[in-house]
C-alpha positions in Angstrom: 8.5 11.5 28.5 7.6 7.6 27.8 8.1 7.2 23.9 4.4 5.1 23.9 2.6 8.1 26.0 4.4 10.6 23.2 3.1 8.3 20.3 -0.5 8.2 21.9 -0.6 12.1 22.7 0.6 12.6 19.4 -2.0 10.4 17.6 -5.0 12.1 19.3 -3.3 15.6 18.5 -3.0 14.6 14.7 -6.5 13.4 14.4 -7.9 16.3 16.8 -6.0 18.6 14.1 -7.3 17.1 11.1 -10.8 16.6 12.2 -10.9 20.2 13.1 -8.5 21.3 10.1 -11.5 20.1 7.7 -14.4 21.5 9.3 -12.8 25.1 9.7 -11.7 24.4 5.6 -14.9 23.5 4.1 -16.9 25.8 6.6 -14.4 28.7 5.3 -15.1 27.4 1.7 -18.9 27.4 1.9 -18.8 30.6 3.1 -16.4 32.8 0.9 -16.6 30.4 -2.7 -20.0 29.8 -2.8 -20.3 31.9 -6.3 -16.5 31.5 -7.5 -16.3 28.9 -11.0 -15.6 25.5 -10.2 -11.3 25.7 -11.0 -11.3 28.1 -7.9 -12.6 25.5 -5.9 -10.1 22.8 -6.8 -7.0 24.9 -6.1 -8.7 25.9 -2.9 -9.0 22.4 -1.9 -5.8 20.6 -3.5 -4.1 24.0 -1.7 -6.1 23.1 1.7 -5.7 19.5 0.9 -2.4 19.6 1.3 -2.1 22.6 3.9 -2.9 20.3 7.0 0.7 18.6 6.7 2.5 21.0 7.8 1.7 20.9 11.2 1.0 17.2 11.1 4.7 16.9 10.7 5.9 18.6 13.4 3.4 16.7 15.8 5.2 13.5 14.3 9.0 15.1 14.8 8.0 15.6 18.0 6.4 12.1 18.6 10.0 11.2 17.5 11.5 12.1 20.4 15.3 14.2 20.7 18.0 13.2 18.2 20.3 10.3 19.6 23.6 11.6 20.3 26.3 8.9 18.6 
């Protein structure tokens, strides 16, 4: 595959992700810690903050392309 048509696919899959990634977060948090003290929300969020990376980064290794053989 073309390196530019990787980088676009995997820019609209990263921001697809995210966009989705925080609805299906604060949805989940509105829902479940509604009535939990205000320290349980800020680990959820720093925790689900942070969460989202993971896959982000395997959408950019593979917007990388293979590993060039020396």
């Amino acid at each position: 595959m073309h390196p530019r048509l990787r980088s676009f696919i995997g820019t609209i899959v990263i921001i697809l992700l995210v966009v989705t990634y925080a609805i299906v977060a604060t949805a989940f948090a509105s829902a479940m810690l509604a009535n939990h003290p205000w320290w349980v929300h800020l680990g959820y969020f720093v925790l689900s903050g942070l969460l989202w990376i993971l896959p982000a980064m395997l959408i950019i290794k593979w917007m990388a392309g293979p590993k060039r053989q020396k």
